[in-house]
N, C-alpha and C positions, 0 to 999 in steps of 0.2 A: 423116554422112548428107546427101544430098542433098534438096532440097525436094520432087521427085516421092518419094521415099523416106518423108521424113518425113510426106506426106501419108495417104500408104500405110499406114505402118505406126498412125496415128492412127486411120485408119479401123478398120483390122486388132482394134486392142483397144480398139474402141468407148471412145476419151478425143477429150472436145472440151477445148479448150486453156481454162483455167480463170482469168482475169483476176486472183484476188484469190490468186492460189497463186503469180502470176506464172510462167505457162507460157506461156513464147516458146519458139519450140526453134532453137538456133544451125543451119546449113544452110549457111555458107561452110566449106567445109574447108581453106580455104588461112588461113583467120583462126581458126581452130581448134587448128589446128597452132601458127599465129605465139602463139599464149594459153597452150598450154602451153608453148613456147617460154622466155616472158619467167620462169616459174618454174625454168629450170636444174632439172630435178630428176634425180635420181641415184637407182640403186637403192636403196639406203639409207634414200629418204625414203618415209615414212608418211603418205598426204595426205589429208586428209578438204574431202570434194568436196561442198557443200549445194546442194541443186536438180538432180540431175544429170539429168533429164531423160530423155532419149533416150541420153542415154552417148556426145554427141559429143565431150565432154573427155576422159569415162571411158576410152573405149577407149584414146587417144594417152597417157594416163598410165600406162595399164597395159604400151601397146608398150615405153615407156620404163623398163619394172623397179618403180618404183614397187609401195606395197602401199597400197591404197585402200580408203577407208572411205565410201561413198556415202550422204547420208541423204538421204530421199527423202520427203518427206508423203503423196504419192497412192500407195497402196496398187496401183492398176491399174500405175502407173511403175516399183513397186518390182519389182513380180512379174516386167515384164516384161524390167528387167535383170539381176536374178536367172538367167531362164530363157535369156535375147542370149548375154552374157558369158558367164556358168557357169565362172568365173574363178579359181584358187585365190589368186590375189593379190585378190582381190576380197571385199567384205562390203558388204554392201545393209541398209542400216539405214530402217525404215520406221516414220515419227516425225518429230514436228515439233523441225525443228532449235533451234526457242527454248528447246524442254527437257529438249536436251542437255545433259551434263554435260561441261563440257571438260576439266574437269581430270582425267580420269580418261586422256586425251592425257600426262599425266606420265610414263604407263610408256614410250614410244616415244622414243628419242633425236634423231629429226628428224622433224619433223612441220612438215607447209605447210597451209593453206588455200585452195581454191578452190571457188569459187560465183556463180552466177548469181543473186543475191538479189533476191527480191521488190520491187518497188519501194516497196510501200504498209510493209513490214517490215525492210526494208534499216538503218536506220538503230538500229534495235533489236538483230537479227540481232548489224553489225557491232559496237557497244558489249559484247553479251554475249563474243563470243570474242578482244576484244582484254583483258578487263577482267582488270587485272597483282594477282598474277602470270601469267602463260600460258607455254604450255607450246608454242606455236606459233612458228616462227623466220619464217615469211614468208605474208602476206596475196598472193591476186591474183584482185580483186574482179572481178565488172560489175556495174554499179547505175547508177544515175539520172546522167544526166550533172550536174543540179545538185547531184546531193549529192558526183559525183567532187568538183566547182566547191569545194565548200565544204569537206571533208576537205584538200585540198591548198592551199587561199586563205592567203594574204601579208596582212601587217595594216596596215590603209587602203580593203581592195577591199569591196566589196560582201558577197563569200559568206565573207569571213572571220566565225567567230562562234565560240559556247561548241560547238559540237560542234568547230571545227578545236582547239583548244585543247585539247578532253577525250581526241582521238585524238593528236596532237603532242606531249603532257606527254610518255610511254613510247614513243613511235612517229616513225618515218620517212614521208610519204609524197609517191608518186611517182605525179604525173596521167599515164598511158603514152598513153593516146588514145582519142581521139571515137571511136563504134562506131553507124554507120547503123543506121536500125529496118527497112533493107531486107534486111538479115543473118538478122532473125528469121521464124520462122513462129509465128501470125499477129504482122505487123508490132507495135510497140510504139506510143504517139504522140507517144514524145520521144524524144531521143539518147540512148544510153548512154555508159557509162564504162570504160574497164579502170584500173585503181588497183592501185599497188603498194603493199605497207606491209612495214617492217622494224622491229625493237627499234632502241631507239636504248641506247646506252649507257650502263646506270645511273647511270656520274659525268657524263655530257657535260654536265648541267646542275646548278646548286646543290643542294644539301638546300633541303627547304621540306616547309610543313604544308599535302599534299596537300587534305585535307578542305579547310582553309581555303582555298587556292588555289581551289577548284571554285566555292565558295560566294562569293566575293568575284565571281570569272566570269559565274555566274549572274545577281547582281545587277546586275552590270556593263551584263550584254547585257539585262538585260529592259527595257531603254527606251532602245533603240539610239540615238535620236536627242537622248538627255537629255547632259549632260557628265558623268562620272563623279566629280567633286568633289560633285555634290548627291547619288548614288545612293549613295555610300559614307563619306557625312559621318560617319555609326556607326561607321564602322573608323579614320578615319585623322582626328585632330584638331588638326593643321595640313598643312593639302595640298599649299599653296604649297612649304613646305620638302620633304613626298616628291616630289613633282614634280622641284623642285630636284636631290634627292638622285638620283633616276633619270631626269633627262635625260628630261625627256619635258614638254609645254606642259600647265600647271596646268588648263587649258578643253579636254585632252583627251577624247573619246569610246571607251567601250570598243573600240571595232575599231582603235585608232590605236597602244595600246599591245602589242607584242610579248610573245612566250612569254617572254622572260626579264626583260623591264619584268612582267610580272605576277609573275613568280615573287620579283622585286627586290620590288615593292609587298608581297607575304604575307611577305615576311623583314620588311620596315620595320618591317609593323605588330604581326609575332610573329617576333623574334628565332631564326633556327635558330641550339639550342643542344647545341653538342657540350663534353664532356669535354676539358679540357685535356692535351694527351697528356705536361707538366712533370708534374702534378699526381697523372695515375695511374701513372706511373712511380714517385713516391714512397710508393706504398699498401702497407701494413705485412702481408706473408702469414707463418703460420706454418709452416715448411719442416719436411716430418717424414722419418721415416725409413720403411721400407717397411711396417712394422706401423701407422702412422700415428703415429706417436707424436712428439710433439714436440722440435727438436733445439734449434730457434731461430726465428728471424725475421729477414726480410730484403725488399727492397722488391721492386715488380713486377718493374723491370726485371732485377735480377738471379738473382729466382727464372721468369726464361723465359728469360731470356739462355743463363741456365745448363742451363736444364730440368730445376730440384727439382722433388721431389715437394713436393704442396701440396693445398691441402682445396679444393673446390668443393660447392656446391649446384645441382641442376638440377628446376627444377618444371613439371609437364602440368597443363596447366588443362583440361579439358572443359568444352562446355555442355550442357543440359539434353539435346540431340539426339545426345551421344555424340561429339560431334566435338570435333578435336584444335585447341587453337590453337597455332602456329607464328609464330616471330617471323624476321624478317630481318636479321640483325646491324648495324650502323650500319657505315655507309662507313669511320668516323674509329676502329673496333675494331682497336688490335693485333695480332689472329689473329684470321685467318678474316671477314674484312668483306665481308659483303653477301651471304654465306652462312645456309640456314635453319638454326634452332636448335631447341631446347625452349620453349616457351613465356617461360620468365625463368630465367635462370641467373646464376650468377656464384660472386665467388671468397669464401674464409670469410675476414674479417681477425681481425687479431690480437687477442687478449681477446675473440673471441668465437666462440661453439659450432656445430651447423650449423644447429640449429633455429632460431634466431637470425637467423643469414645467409638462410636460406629464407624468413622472414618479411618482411625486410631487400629484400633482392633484389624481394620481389615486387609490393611498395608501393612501388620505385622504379624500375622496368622498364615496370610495367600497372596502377598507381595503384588497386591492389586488397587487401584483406584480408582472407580466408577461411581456414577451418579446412583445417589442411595433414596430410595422410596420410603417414608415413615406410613406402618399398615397400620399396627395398633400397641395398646399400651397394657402388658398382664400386669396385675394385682399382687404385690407379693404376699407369697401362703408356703406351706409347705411344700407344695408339688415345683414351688420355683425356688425350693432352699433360701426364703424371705427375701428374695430379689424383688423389685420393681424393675419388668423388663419392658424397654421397646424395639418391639419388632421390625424389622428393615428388610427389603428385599433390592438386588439385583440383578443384571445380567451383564454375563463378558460372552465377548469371543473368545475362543480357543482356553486351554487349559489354567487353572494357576499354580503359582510355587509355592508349596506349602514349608510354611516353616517350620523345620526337624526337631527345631527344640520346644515348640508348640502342638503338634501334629503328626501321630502315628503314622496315619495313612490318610487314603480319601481318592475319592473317586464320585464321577456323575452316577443319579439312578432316573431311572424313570418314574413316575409319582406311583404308579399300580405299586411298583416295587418296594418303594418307599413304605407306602400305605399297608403293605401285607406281610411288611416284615416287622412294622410295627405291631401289627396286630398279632401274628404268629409269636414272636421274641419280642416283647417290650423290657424285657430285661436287659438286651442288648446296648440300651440307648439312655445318654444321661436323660435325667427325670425334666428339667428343663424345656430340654428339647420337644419332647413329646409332647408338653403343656401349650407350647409353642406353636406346633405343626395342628394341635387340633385346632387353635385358634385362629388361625390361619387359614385351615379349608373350611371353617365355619365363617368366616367372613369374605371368602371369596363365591362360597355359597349364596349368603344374605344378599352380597355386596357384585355379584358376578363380574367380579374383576379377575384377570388372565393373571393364570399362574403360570 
Protein backbone atom coordinates (compact mmCIF):
# COMPACT_ATOMS: atom_id res chain seq x y z
CA UNK A 1 0.00 0.00 0.00
CA UNK A 2 0.96 3.22 -0.73
CA UNK A 3 0.96 6.11 2.06
CA UNK A 4 -2.27 8.10 0.46
CA UNK A 5 -3.58 4.51 0.50
CA UNK A 6 -2.71 3.55 3.87
CA UNK A 7 -4.19 6.92 4.99
CA UNK A 8 -7.43 6.03 3.42
CA UNK A 9 -7.97 3.04 4.30
CA UNK A 10 -7.22 4.01 8.30
CA UNK A 11 -9.73 6.48 7.98
CA UNK A 12 -12.01 4.08 6.09
CA UNK A 13 -12.11 1.70 9.30
CA UNK A 14 -11.98 4.32 11.81
CA UNK A 15 -8.19 2.73 13.47
CA UNK A 16 -6.01 5.44 14.75
CA UNK A 17 -2.54 3.85 14.69
CA UNK A 18 -2.14 2.60 18.36
CA UNK A 19 1.66 3.32 19.85
CA UNK A 20 1.69 0.50 22.52
CA UNK A 21 0.29 -2.26 19.73
CA UNK A 22 3.18 -0.84 17.68
CA UNK A 23 1.10 0.15 14.66
CA UNK A 24 3.39 1.63 12.02
CA UNK A 25 2.23 0.55 8.76
CA UNK A 26 5.23 -0.25 6.04
CA UNK A 27 4.24 2.02 2.77
CA UNK A 28 7.65 1.44 0.77
CA UNK A 29 6.71 -1.22 -1.57
CA UNK A 30 9.99 -1.55 -3.09
CA UNK A 31 11.22 -2.54 0.65
CA UNK A 32 8.40 -4.71 1.07
CA UNK A 33 9.20 -6.76 -1.68
CA UNK A 34 13.05 -6.62 -0.88
CA UNK A 35 11.68 -8.14 3.02
CA UNK A 36 10.05 -10.75 1.80
CA UNK A 37 12.72 -11.36 -0.53
CA UNK A 38 15.58 -12.05 2.06
CA UNK A 39 12.89 -14.94 3.31
CA UNK A 40 13.47 -17.21 0.02
CA UNK A 41 10.06 -18.59 0.48
CA UNK A 42 8.74 -21.48 -1.60
CA UNK A 43 5.35 -22.76 -1.75
CA UNK A 44 5.95 -25.25 0.70
CA UNK A 45 6.34 -22.84 3.32
CA UNK A 46 3.86 -22.18 6.16
CA UNK A 47 4.61 -18.69 7.43
CA UNK A 48 3.25 -17.14 10.39
CA UNK A 49 3.29 -13.42 9.97
CA UNK A 50 2.77 -11.31 13.85
CA UNK A 51 1.50 -7.77 13.30
CA UNK A 52 0.46 -7.89 9.89
CA UNK A 53 -1.08 -4.80 9.82
CA UNK A 54 -2.49 -3.63 6.68
CA UNK A 55 -1.23 -6.98 4.68
CA UNK A 56 1.71 -5.14 3.08
CA UNK A 57 3.91 -8.48 3.69
CA UNK A 58 0.75 -10.52 3.75
CA UNK A 59 -0.13 -10.04 0.21
CA UNK A 60 3.58 -10.55 -1.47
CA UNK A 61 3.62 -13.91 0.73
CA UNK A 62 0.77 -15.11 -0.44
CA UNK A 63 1.70 -13.96 -4.36
CA UNK A 64 4.56 -16.18 -3.64
CA UNK A 65 2.55 -19.59 -2.79
CA UNK A 66 3.16 -19.55 0.48
CA UNK A 67 0.30 -20.63 3.27
CA UNK A 68 -0.06 -17.93 5.90
CA UNK A 69 -1.00 -17.70 9.31
CA UNK A 70 -1.55 -14.02 10.23
CA UNK A 71 -2.08 -13.08 13.89
CA UNK A 72 -3.22 -9.90 14.52
CA UNK A 73 -4.33 -8.27 18.04
CA UNK A 74 -6.59 -5.50 16.88
CA UNK A 75 -9.79 -6.94 16.11
CA UNK A 76 -10.75 -3.84 13.51
CA UNK A 77 -7.01 -5.23 11.48
CA UNK A 78 -8.11 -8.65 11.73
CA UNK A 79 -11.66 -8.18 10.24
CA UNK A 80 -10.30 -6.19 7.89
CA UNK A 81 -7.87 -8.64 6.23
CA UNK A 82 -9.97 -11.21 6.60
CA UNK A 83 -12.51 -9.24 4.39
CA UNK A 84 -9.06 -7.51 1.75
CA UNK A 85 -7.54 -10.85 1.17
CA UNK A 86 -10.49 -13.34 1.47
CA UNK A 87 -7.60 -15.72 0.73
CA UNK A 88 -7.80 -19.55 0.78
CA UNK A 89 -4.04 -19.65 1.57
CA UNK A 90 -4.88 -17.30 4.14
CA UNK A 91 -5.85 -17.62 8.11
CA UNK A 92 -6.37 -14.44 10.19
CA UNK A 93 -5.83 -15.23 13.74
CA UNK A 94 -7.06 -12.44 16.12
CA UNK A 95 -5.08 -12.77 19.38
CA UNK A 96 -2.22 -11.74 21.19
CA UNK A 97 0.74 -13.18 19.70
CA UNK A 98 2.32 -13.74 23.30
CA UNK A 99 -0.24 -16.33 23.84
CA UNK A 100 0.22 -18.19 21.12
CA UNK A 101 1.18 -21.59 21.23
CA UNK A 102 3.98 -22.36 18.87
CA UNK A 103 4.38 -25.56 19.25
CA UNK A 104 1.44 -26.63 17.84
CA UNK A 105 3.61 -25.21 14.39
CA UNK A 106 4.97 -29.03 14.78
CA UNK A 107 2.41 -30.33 12.41
CA UNK A 108 3.69 -28.09 9.25
CA UNK A 109 7.00 -29.37 7.76
CA UNK A 110 8.34 -25.74 7.05
CA UNK A 111 7.41 -23.05 8.83
CA UNK A 112 9.21 -19.34 8.73
CA UNK A 113 8.47 -16.30 10.90
CA UNK A 114 7.75 -12.92 10.06
CA UNK A 115 6.84 -9.71 12.06
CA UNK A 116 6.88 -6.46 12.65
CA UNK A 117 7.27 -6.57 16.44
CA UNK A 118 6.21 -4.21 18.91
CA UNK A 119 8.88 -2.38 19.97
CA UNK A 120 7.79 -1.98 23.94
CA UNK A 121 7.28 -6.40 23.37
CA UNK A 122 9.80 -7.19 20.95
CA UNK A 123 12.12 -8.70 23.11
CA UNK A 124 9.66 -10.99 24.88
CA UNK A 125 7.66 -11.72 21.53
CA UNK A 126 11.14 -12.88 20.21
CA UNK A 127 12.40 -15.22 23.21
CA UNK A 128 8.94 -16.89 23.33
CA UNK A 129 9.13 -18.36 19.59
CA UNK A 130 12.79 -18.93 19.34
CA UNK A 131 12.49 -20.87 22.85
CA UNK A 132 14.16 -24.73 21.69
CA UNK A 133 12.78 -26.90 20.84
CA UNK A 134 10.88 -24.82 17.83
CA UNK A 135 9.36 -25.82 15.20
CA UNK A 136 10.32 -22.70 13.07
CA UNK A 137 13.48 -22.91 10.37
CA UNK A 138 13.89 -19.06 9.85
CA UNK A 139 13.21 -15.74 11.78
CA UNK A 140 13.01 -12.33 9.66
CA UNK A 141 12.23 -9.76 12.27
CA UNK A 142 11.98 -5.64 12.26
CA UNK A 143 12.34 -4.32 15.62
CA UNK A 144 14.16 -1.66 17.38
CA UNK A 145 17.33 -1.10 15.68
CA UNK A 146 19.00 -1.36 19.28
CA UNK A 147 17.70 -4.50 20.05
CA UNK A 148 18.83 -5.75 16.08
CA UNK A 149 22.38 -3.96 17.81
CA UNK A 150 22.26 -6.27 20.44
CA UNK A 151 20.89 -9.71 19.09
CA UNK A 152 23.67 -9.74 16.39
CA UNK A 153 26.81 -7.87 18.95
CA UNK A 154 30.36 -9.66 18.95
CA UNK A 155 31.91 -9.74 22.52
CA UNK A 156 33.82 -6.76 23.62
CA UNK A 157 31.07 -4.10 22.07
CA UNK A 158 28.65 -2.39 23.94
CA UNK A 159 25.17 -4.16 22.94
CA UNK A 160 26.87 -7.54 23.39
CA UNK A 161 24.90 -9.01 26.53
CA UNK A 162 22.73 -12.04 28.25
CA UNK A 163 20.02 -11.49 25.72
CA UNK A 164 22.88 -11.87 22.55
CA UNK A 165 23.88 -15.03 24.34
CA UNK A 166 20.20 -16.42 25.22
CA UNK A 167 19.40 -16.01 21.37
CA UNK A 168 23.16 -17.45 19.86
CA UNK A 169 23.33 -20.46 22.29
CA UNK A 170 20.45 -22.39 19.48
CA UNK A 171 20.57 -19.57 16.70
CA UNK A 172 22.25 -17.94 13.85
CA UNK A 173 21.88 -14.23 13.45
CA UNK A 174 22.25 -11.88 10.63
CA UNK A 175 21.90 -7.91 11.19
CA UNK A 176 20.47 -7.54 7.16
CA UNK A 177 19.79 -3.48 7.57
CA UNK A 178 18.93 -0.19 9.15
CA UNK A 179 15.23 0.69 8.08
CA UNK A 180 14.30 4.76 8.15
CA UNK A 181 11.28 5.59 10.40
CA UNK A 182 10.30 7.56 7.00
CA UNK A 183 9.12 3.94 5.70
CA UNK A 184 6.51 4.09 8.32
CA UNK A 185 3.16 5.52 8.68
CA UNK A 186 3.00 7.25 11.52
CA UNK A 187 6.72 7.63 11.58
CA UNK A 188 8.54 5.62 14.57
CA UNK A 189 11.28 7.79 16.73
CA UNK A 190 13.95 5.52 16.19
CA UNK A 191 15.60 3.29 13.49
CA UNK A 192 14.51 -0.06 12.96
CA UNK A 193 16.07 -3.30 12.06
CA UNK A 194 15.43 -6.16 9.66
CA UNK A 195 17.30 -9.35 11.40
CA UNK A 196 17.76 -12.72 10.12
CA UNK A 197 17.82 -15.84 12.49
CA UNK A 198 18.65 -19.47 11.58
CA UNK A 199 19.13 -22.80 13.82
CA UNK A 200 22.31 -23.43 14.19
CA UNK A 201 23.36 -26.88 14.34
CA UNK A 202 22.84 -28.91 17.39
CA UNK A 203 26.65 -30.37 17.47
CA UNK A 204 28.21 -26.90 16.12
CA UNK A 205 28.88 -26.22 19.74
CA UNK A 206 29.81 -28.52 22.82
CA UNK A 207 27.23 -30.28 25.25
CA UNK A 208 26.83 -28.12 28.32
CA UNK A 209 24.25 -27.53 31.18
CA UNK A 210 22.12 -25.27 29.46
CA UNK A 211 20.29 -24.10 32.92
CA UNK A 212 23.56 -23.51 34.17
CA UNK A 213 25.04 -21.80 31.33
CA UNK A 214 22.02 -18.97 31.52
CA UNK A 215 22.50 -18.59 35.09
CA UNK A 216 26.19 -18.22 35.29
CA UNK A 217 25.14 -15.42 32.09
CA UNK A 218 22.79 -13.73 34.19
CA UNK A 219 25.02 -13.13 36.97
CA UNK A 220 27.71 -12.39 34.81
CA UNK A 221 25.89 -9.56 33.05
CA UNK A 222 24.20 -8.00 36.21
CA UNK A 223 27.14 -5.74 37.00
CA UNK A 224 28.45 -5.27 33.63
CA UNK A 225 31.03 -3.18 34.84
CA UNK A 226 32.28 -5.46 37.92
CA UNK A 227 34.96 -8.28 36.65
CA UNK A 228 33.54 -11.52 36.60
CA UNK A 229 36.13 -13.31 38.98
CA UNK A 230 34.08 -11.41 42.04
CA UNK A 231 30.44 -12.06 40.40
CA UNK A 232 31.10 -15.74 40.34
CA UNK A 233 33.58 -16.45 43.12
CA UNK A 234 30.37 -19.30 44.10
CA UNK A 235 31.09 -21.14 40.95
CA UNK A 236 34.52 -21.34 40.31
CA UNK A 237 37.09 -21.64 43.23
CA UNK A 238 40.27 -20.93 41.63
CA UNK A 239 39.78 -18.47 38.73
CA UNK A 240 43.15 -17.87 37.85
CA UNK A 241 43.54 -21.46 36.66
CA UNK A 242 39.88 -21.34 34.61
CA UNK A 243 40.99 -18.34 33.00
CA UNK A 244 44.23 -20.23 32.41
CA UNK A 245 42.41 -23.13 31.08
CA UNK A 246 40.27 -21.06 28.66
CA UNK A 247 42.35 -18.43 27.40
CA UNK A 248 40.74 -15.68 28.43
CA UNK A 249 42.56 -12.62 31.09
CA UNK A 250 41.72 -13.64 34.77
CA UNK A 251 40.26 -9.45 35.35
CA UNK A 252 37.90 -10.28 32.57
CA UNK A 253 34.26 -8.63 32.23
CA UNK A 254 31.34 -10.54 31.15
CA UNK A 255 30.96 -8.88 27.58
CA UNK A 256 34.83 -10.01 26.96
CA UNK A 257 34.16 -13.65 27.07
CA UNK A 258 32.72 -15.50 23.95
CA UNK A 259 29.74 -18.08 23.44
CA UNK A 260 32.18 -20.79 23.74
CA UNK A 261 34.56 -19.14 26.52
CA UNK A 262 31.18 -19.42 28.37
CA UNK A 263 30.12 -22.61 27.45
CA UNK A 264 34.05 -23.68 28.15
CA UNK A 265 33.56 -21.77 31.78
CA UNK A 266 29.85 -24.26 32.53
CA UNK A 267 31.97 -27.42 31.54
CA UNK A 268 35.05 -26.36 33.95
CA UNK A 269 32.77 -25.84 36.47
CA UNK A 270 30.14 -28.89 35.79
CA UNK A 271 31.94 -31.48 33.81
CA UNK A 272 29.63 -32.59 30.61
CA UNK A 273 29.36 -36.16 31.27
CA UNK A 274 28.79 -38.51 28.59
CA UNK A 275 28.84 -42.36 28.74
CA UNK A 276 31.72 -43.97 27.54
CA UNK A 277 31.01 -45.37 24.26
CA UNK A 278 34.23 -48.71 25.48
CA UNK A 279 32.05 -49.16 28.33
CA UNK A 280 28.50 -49.46 26.77
CA UNK A 281 29.60 -51.51 24.18
CA UNK A 282 30.42 -54.07 26.99
CA UNK A 283 26.83 -54.02 28.56
CA UNK A 284 25.57 -57.55 29.17
CA UNK A 285 21.73 -57.87 27.27
CA UNK A 286 19.82 -60.87 27.36
CA UNK A 287 19.22 -62.09 23.51
CA UNK A 288 15.89 -64.15 23.30
CA UNK A 289 14.14 -65.74 20.95
CA UNK A 290 10.89 -64.55 19.23
CA UNK A 291 8.55 -65.60 22.23
CA UNK A 292 10.94 -63.72 24.34
CA UNK A 293 12.44 -66.23 26.04
CA UNK A 294 15.79 -66.55 26.74
CA UNK A 295 18.63 -68.00 24.58
CA UNK A 296 21.67 -66.27 26.01
CA UNK A 297 23.59 -63.10 26.62
CA UNK A 298 25.88 -61.13 24.66
CA UNK A 299 27.19 -57.48 24.83
CA UNK A 300 25.71 -54.29 23.27
CA UNK A 301 27.69 -54.10 20.58
CA UNK A 302 27.04 -57.45 19.21
CA UNK A 303 23.38 -57.78 19.98
CA UNK A 304 22.84 -54.29 17.40
CA UNK A 305 25.69 -55.18 15.20
CA UNK A 306 23.89 -58.17 14.72
CA UNK A 307 20.20 -56.92 15.41
CA UNK A 308 18.99 -59.76 18.14
CA UNK A 309 16.10 -59.65 19.51
CA UNK A 310 16.44 -58.13 23.16
CA UNK A 311 14.25 -56.64 26.07
CA UNK A 312 13.65 -53.00 26.55
CA UNK A 313 11.69 -50.74 28.84
CA UNK A 314 10.07 -47.57 27.81
CA UNK A 315 8.24 -45.17 30.46
CA UNK A 316 5.58 -41.80 29.86
CA UNK A 317 5.73 -39.71 32.71
CA UNK A 318 2.76 -37.19 32.78
CA UNK A 319 2.19 -34.06 34.87
CA UNK A 320 -0.63 -33.03 36.87
CA UNK A 321 -1.82 -30.97 33.46
CA UNK A 322 -1.82 -34.21 31.29
CA UNK A 323 1.10 -33.44 29.52
CA UNK A 324 3.62 -35.64 28.09
CA UNK A 325 7.27 -35.38 28.83
CA UNK A 326 9.73 -36.16 26.04
CA UNK A 327 13.28 -36.39 26.09
CA UNK A 328 15.96 -35.69 23.53
CA UNK A 329 18.34 -38.39 22.98
CA UNK A 330 22.09 -37.41 23.95
CA UNK A 331 24.25 -36.50 20.91
CA UNK A 332 26.97 -39.44 22.24
CA UNK A 333 23.51 -42.29 21.73
CA UNK A 334 24.47 -45.19 19.45
CA UNK A 335 20.97 -45.05 17.69
CA UNK A 336 19.11 -42.46 17.11
CA UNK A 337 21.13 -39.18 18.68
CA UNK A 338 19.28 -36.22 19.17
CA UNK A 339 16.19 -37.68 18.30
CA UNK A 340 12.74 -37.36 20.49
CA UNK A 341 12.01 -40.26 22.60
CA UNK A 342 9.72 -41.46 25.60
CA UNK A 343 10.28 -39.82 28.53
CA UNK A 344 13.14 -42.70 29.86
CA UNK A 345 13.92 -45.72 28.22
CA UNK A 346 16.42 -48.12 27.87
CA UNK A 347 17.55 -51.62 27.52
CA UNK A 348 16.80 -54.79 30.29
CA UNK A 349 20.47 -56.21 31.32
CA UNK A 350 21.23 -59.44 32.30
CA UNK A 351 19.93 -60.89 35.74
CA UNK A 352 17.47 -58.61 35.69
CA UNK A 353 13.39 -58.38 34.98
CA UNK A 354 11.58 -55.38 33.25
CA UNK A 355 10.08 -54.03 36.33
CA UNK A 356 13.47 -53.71 37.47
CA UNK A 357 14.94 -52.08 34.35
CA UNK A 358 11.90 -49.53 34.36
CA UNK A 359 12.63 -48.57 37.80
CA UNK A 360 16.40 -48.67 36.96
CA UNK A 361 16.16 -46.50 33.78
CA UNK A 362 14.07 -43.93 35.50
CA UNK A 363 16.19 -42.81 38.44
CA UNK A 364 18.92 -42.75 36.07
CA UNK A 365 17.60 -40.72 32.93
CA UNK A 366 15.18 -38.08 35.27
CA UNK A 367 16.49 -38.64 38.90
CA UNK A 368 12.95 -39.66 39.89
CA UNK A 369 11.08 -42.51 41.62
CA UNK A 370 7.33 -42.99 41.29
CA UNK A 371 4.91 -45.76 41.28
CA UNK A 372 5.08 -47.32 37.70
CA UNK A 373 1.81 -48.60 35.83
CA UNK A 374 2.64 -51.87 33.30
CA UNK A 375 0.12 -50.82 30.03
CA UNK A 376 1.19 -53.15 27.50
CA UNK A 377 3.89 -55.34 26.07
CA UNK A 378 5.26 -54.57 21.97
CA UNK A 379 6.53 -57.51 19.88
CA UNK A 380 9.84 -57.14 18.73
CA UNK A 381 10.10 -56.15 14.73
CA UNK A 382 11.80 -53.71 13.09
CA UNK A 383 9.97 -50.67 13.88
CA UNK A 384 11.18 -51.44 17.70
CA UNK A 385 15.01 -52.29 16.32
CA UNK A 386 14.21 -56.26 17.65
CA UNK A 387 13.30 -55.00 21.10
CA UNK A 388 10.73 -56.69 23.24
CA UNK A 389 9.35 -53.45 24.93
CA UNK A 390 7.11 -52.85 28.05
CA UNK A 391 5.45 -50.01 28.22
CA UNK A 392 5.07 -48.06 31.74
CA UNK A 393 3.55 -45.02 32.48
CA UNK A 394 3.78 -42.34 35.29
CA UNK A 395 3.09 -39.24 36.94
CA UNK A 396 5.14 -36.53 39.20
CA UNK A 397 4.78 -33.33 40.36
CA UNK A 398 6.73 -30.50 39.42
CA UNK A 399 9.69 -31.05 36.91
CA UNK A 400 12.45 -33.77 36.72
CA UNK A 401 16.47 -33.74 36.44
CA UNK A 402 17.55 -34.94 33.39
CA UNK A 403 20.59 -36.61 33.11
CA UNK A 404 23.15 -34.66 30.87
CA UNK A 405 25.02 -37.54 29.96
CA UNK A 406 21.69 -39.34 28.99
CA UNK A 407 19.55 -36.49 27.81
CA UNK A 408 19.92 -33.57 25.41
CA UNK A 409 16.99 -31.78 26.40
CA UNK A 410 13.33 -32.36 27.35
CA UNK A 411 10.49 -30.71 28.21
CA UNK A 412 6.29 -31.22 28.90
CA UNK A 413 4.01 -31.14 25.64
CA UNK A 414 0.45 -31.36 25.46
CA UNK A 415 -0.83 -34.68 23.65
CA UNK A 416 -2.45 -32.44 20.55
CA UNK A 417 1.14 -31.37 20.35
CA UNK A 418 2.57 -34.54 20.80
CA UNK A 419 0.32 -36.13 18.25
CA UNK A 420 0.69 -33.42 15.38
CA UNK A 421 4.18 -33.34 15.51
CA UNK A 422 4.35 -36.85 15.12
CA UNK A 423 2.31 -36.85 12.39
CA UNK A 424 3.69 -33.49 10.66
CA UNK A 425 7.96 -34.67 11.50
CA UNK A 426 8.11 -38.43 12.32
CA UNK A 427 11.51 -38.11 11.38
CA UNK A 428 12.08 -36.21 14.21
CA UNK A 429 11.49 -39.13 16.72
CA UNK A 430 13.29 -42.35 17.57
CA UNK A 431 11.31 -45.09 15.56
CA UNK A 432 10.64 -46.86 19.04
CA UNK A 433 9.03 -44.19 20.34
CA UNK A 434 6.54 -43.69 17.85
CA UNK A 435 5.61 -47.68 17.88
CA UNK A 436 5.19 -47.00 21.44
CA UNK A 437 2.98 -43.86 21.58
CA UNK A 438 0.68 -45.46 18.85
CA UNK A 439 0.11 -48.40 21.04
CA UNK A 440 -0.55 -46.45 23.62
CA UNK A 441 -3.49 -44.15 22.31
CA UNK A 442 -4.79 -47.34 20.78
CA UNK A 443 -5.26 -48.89 24.07
CA UNK A 444 -6.39 -46.13 26.00
CA UNK A 445 -8.80 -45.85 23.06
CA UNK A 446 -10.00 -49.68 23.35
CA UNK A 447 -9.37 -49.59 26.96
CA UNK A 448 -10.57 -45.86 27.96
CA UNK A 449 -8.07 -45.54 30.49
CA UNK A 450 -6.78 -41.68 31.35
CA UNK A 451 -3.89 -40.46 29.81
Amino acid sequence: MKLSDIRATLQEIRVSPVKTLGQNFLHDQNLARWIVDQAEIIPDDYVVEIGPGLGALTELLLEEGARVLAIEKDTRLANFLHERLNHQRLEVLNMDALKFDARVLFSRRRVKLLGNLPYNISSALLLKFIEYPSPISLWLLLLQREVGHRLSASPSTHDYGSLTLCVQLHHRVQYLRTISPTVFFPRPEVDSALIKITPRDPLELPARDDELLMKLIRRGFSQRRKQLQGLLRAYVSDWNAAAASLDFNPKARAEELSLNQWIGLTNYIAPAVHAQSDALGDELFPVVDKLDRILRHAVRSEVHGDNLRHRAVHILIFNQRGELYLQQRSRCKDRHPLLWDSSAAGHVMAGEGYDEAAKRELEEELGINVPLKKVLKLSASPQTGQEFIWLYRGEIRGNPIPNGSEIEAGAFHPLAVVNCWITGRPEDFAPGFIECWKAYQKKARDSEIVI
